[in-house]
N, C-alpha and C positions, 0 to 999 in steps of 0.2 A: 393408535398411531402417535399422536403426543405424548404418551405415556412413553413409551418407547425414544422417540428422540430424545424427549426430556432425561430421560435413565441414561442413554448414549453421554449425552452432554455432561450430564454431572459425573459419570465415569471419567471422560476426558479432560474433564478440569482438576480433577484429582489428582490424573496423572500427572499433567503441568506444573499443579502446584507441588507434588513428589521432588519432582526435574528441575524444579527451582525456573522455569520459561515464565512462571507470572512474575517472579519479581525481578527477574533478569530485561527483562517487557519494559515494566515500569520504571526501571530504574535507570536503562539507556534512555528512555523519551523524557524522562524528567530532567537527567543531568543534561544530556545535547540541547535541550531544548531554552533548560539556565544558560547554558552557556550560550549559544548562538542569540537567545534576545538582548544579554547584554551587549554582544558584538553589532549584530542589527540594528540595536534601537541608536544607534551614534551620527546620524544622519538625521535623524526627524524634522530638524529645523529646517534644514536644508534643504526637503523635497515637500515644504508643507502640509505634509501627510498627521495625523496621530500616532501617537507613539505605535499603537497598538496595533494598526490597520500594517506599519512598517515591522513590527515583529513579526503579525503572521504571515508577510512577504518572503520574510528570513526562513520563516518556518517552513513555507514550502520547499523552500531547498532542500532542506532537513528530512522530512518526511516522502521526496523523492526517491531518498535513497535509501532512511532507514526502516518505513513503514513495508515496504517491502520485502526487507531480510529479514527484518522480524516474522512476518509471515509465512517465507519459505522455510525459515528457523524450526518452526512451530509445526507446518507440515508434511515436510520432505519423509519423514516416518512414520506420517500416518496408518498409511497402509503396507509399506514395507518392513514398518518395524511388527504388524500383525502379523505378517507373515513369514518373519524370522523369527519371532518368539513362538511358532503355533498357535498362536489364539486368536487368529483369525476363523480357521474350521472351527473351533468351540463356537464363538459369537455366533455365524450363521447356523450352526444347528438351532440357537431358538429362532422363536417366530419372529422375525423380523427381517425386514430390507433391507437389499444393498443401498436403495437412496433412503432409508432411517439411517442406515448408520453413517454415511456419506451427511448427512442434513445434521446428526448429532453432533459430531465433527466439524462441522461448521459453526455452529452453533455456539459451542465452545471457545473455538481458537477465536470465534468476533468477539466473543465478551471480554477475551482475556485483550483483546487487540482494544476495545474499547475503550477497556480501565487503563491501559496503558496512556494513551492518544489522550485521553480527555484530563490525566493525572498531570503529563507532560504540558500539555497547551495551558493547562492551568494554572501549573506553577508559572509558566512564563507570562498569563496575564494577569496573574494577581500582582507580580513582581512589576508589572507597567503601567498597573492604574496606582499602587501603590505610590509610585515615584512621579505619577503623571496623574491625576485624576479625571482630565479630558480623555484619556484613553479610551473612557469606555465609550465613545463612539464609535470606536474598532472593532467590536462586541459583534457587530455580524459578519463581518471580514473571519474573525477566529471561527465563529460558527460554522462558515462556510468552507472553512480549513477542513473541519474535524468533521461534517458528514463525508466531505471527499475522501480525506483520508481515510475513512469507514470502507466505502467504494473500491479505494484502490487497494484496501490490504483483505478483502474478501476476493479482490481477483488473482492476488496473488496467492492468496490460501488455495484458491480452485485449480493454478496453475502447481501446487505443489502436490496436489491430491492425485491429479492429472499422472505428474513425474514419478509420485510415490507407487502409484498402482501400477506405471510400464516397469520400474524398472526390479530385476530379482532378488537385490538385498539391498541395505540401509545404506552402505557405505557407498552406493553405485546412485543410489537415490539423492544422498549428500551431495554429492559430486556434479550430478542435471543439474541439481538446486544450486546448486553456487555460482556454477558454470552458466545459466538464465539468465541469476540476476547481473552476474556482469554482464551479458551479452546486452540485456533491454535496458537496463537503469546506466551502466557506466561507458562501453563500447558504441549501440547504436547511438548515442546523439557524436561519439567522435567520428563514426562513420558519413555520419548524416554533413558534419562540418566539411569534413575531409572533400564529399561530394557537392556542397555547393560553392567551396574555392574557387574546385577543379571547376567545376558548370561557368563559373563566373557572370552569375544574369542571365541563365540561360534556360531551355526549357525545364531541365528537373528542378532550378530555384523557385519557377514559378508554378511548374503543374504539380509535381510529384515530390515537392521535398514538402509541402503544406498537408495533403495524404499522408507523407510517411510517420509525419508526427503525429500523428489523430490514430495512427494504426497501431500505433504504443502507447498504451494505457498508463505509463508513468508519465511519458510526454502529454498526453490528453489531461492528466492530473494537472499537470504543470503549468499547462495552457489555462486550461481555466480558471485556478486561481490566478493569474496574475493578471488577465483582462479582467476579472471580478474585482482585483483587489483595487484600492486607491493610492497604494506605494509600490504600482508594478516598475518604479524608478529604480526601487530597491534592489529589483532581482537584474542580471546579468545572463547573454547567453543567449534566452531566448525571449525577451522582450518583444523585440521587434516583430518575432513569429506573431507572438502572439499579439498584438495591433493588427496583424494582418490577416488572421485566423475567426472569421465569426466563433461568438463567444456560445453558441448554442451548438454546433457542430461539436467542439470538445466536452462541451455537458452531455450531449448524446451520447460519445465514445466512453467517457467517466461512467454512465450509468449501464450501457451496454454493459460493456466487460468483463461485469462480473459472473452477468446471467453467459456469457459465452464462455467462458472459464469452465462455470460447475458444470456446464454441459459437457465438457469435453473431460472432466473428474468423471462425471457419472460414467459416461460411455467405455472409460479405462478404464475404471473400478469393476464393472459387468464383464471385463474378459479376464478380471484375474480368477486363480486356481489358487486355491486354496490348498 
């Protein structure tokens, strides 16, 4: 069974690396991520945070929005582009399963998501202890950046597996996948504004707009770094959400989401036709 994902895996990072998606990975998380700490870190005195603890405040904005496309990037084709090219019926003729190859696939796209995330965050905290060497007391603020963001681009890998296996060709596949991430990362928090204007203090501000953010795994991301962090001064938006949001409620939904993601990849994966 290990044998088997393991061969899946290294198959699919092959591919990747073929497609150029590892160093396309790497190289958005490195460069946005230069960039936004030196933008970030320009406050520090000011909220007497460490430099560091205020990068990875900046950082979670960043990884909101791009840890997640990179994900869908990576598997909107997984299983659509198998079965446009035919080689999907090949693979399942040998002995192996639809969740080995679903688990290979996974397996994969996290390592590549991994080297990418820990490449990015990297550069940006060598570049802040370098200039600051108190920084590294912010050393587990990053830390606690980079398993989340692990968390949340494995739920949007399972979300694009999910997409890739409804839908009948790559191009149709692309299209879910893009059309997601704006709905969950960029539309629903203007939704979500839009309806607590209109509420004005009223029951959806109080009952059901604190639920709606925990029920979106970028928003649950969001949340909980920035009650964890010590420069959640930094971030704009949803601050206040989160002061208001117990900080183990959105570590729940971060950790959930992913295992409900693959479940709902697996169960689509099991009705394609090969």
């Amino acid at each position: 069974m290990i044998t088997r994902i393991l061969a899946t895996a290294a198959t699919e990072i092959r591919i990747a690396s073929r497609n150029r998606w590892v160093l396309i990975a790497v190289v958005l998380m490195v460069l946005f991520s230069l960039v936004l700490s030196a933008a970030g870190s320009a406050p520090t005195g000011a909220l007497g945070a460490d430099r560091l603890s205020v990068v990875a405040a900046s950082l979670t904005s960043l990884s909101v929005y791009l840890v997640p496309l990179v994900a869908l990037l990576m598997s909107f084709d997984a299983v659509a582009g198998e079965v446009e090219r035919g080689t999907l019926p090949l693979l399942l003729t040998y002995p192996v399963a639809r969740w080995e190859v679903l688990a290979g696939k996974l397996l994969a796209h996290t390592a590549i998501l991994i080297l990418a995330i820990v490449a990015g965050y990297g550069a940006a905290a060598a570049i802040a202890i370098v200039v600051d060497p108190a920084a590294l007391s912010g050393l587990a603020a990053l830390w606690r950046l980079t398993w989340t963001s692990v968390l949340l681009g494995a739920t949007f890998l399972g979300i694009g597996y999910a997409l890739s296996s409804r839908a009948k060709r790559v191009s149709g596949a692309a299209g879910l996948a893009i059309g997601l991430w704006l709905g969950l990362v960029v539309l629903y928090d203007l939704g979500l504004l839009a309806a607590v204007v209109a509420d004005d203090g009223g029951f959806f501000t109080k009952s059901i707009f604190p639920a709606a953010l925990l029920a979106n795994p970028a928003d649950a991301f969001r949340l909980f770094n920035l009650t964890a962090a010590e420069a959640t001064a930094a971030a704009s938006g949803v601050a206040g959400a989160a002061n208001a949001i117990p900080q183990w409620q959105s570590l729940l939904s971060v950790a959930v989401w992913p295992f409900i993601a693959l479940a709902l990849a697996a169960l689509s994966f099991r009705k394609v036709v090969p």
